[in-house]
N, C-alpha and C positions, 0 to 999 in steps of 0.2 A: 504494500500500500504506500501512495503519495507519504502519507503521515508517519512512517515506518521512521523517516529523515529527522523526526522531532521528538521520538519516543523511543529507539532503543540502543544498546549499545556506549559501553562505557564514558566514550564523549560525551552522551546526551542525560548524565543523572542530572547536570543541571538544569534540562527543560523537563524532567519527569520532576521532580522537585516544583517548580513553578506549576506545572498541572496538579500535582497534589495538590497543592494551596488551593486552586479552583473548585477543590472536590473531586478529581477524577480518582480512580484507583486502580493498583496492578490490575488489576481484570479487564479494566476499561480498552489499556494501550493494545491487548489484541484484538479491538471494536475498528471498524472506519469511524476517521474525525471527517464530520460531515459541518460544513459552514451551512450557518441559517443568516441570509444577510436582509433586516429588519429597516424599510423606510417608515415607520413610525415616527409621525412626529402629531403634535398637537397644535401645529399652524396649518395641516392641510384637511379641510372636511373628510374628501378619500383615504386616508391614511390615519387616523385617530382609531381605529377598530384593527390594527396590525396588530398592535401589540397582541391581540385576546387570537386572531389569528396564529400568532407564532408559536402559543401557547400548545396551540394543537398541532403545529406543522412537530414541535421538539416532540410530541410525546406520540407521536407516527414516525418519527426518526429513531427514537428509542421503542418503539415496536417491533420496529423491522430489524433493530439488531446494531445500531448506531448510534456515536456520541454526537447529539447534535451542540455547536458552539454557537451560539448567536452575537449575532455584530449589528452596529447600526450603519446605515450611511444618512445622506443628505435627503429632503424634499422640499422642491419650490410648489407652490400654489400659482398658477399663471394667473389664478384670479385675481391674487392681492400683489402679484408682483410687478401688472403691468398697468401702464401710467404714467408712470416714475421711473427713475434712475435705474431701482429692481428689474425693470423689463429686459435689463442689457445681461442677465445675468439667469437665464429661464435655461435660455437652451444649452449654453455650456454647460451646467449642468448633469448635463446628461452624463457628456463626459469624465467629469468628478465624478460623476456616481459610478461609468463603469472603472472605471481607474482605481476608486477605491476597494471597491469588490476585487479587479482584481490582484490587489497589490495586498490584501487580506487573505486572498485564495493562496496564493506564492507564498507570502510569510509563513504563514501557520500550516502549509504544508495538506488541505484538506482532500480528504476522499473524494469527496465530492458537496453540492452546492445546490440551497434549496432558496429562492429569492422570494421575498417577501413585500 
């Protein structure tokens, strides 16, 4: 597995230390680490109900036999953002959003990737 890079092997007790702190356990590290990447935020009408979503994505991640990690990224509202200054800043966006997903995918090494 992707995640194999971040959990085992005498170089790495100091990322299985840091996952301990999280809460994971020896059991865990031979699970896939699956990213849950969460736009939740409470400035956009569509996105205030992810969180209770993710809720449920994590606990079908860990059904199927997976550690799911949840992350956040960014959301604009095009509604409140255009008018004003905000407007120049909707669509790049985008881009930060996939960029940070996928610079969160890379780092932490995941199985795989549930977006939210």
């Amino acid at each position: 597995m992707r995640s194999d890079a971040v959990k085992f092997g005498v170089e790495r007790a100091p990322h299985r230390a840091i996952w301990k702190c999280l809460g994971l356990t020896d059991e865990d590290f031979n699970k896939p680490f699956i990213g849950v990447a969460n736009s939740f935020t409470e400035l956009v009408p569509g996105h205030m109900h992810l969180d209770k979503i993710a809720k449920f994505v994590k606990a079908g991640v860990r059904a199927a036999g997976g550690i799911p990690l949840e992350f956040n990224t960014i959301a604009i509202c095009d509604g409140l953002a255009m008018g004003h200054e905000g407007m120049h800043y909707s669509l790049p966006s985008r881009e930060l959003i996939a960029d940070s997903i996928e610079v969160m995918a890379q780092a932490y090494r995941f199985d795989g990737l549930v977006l939210v």
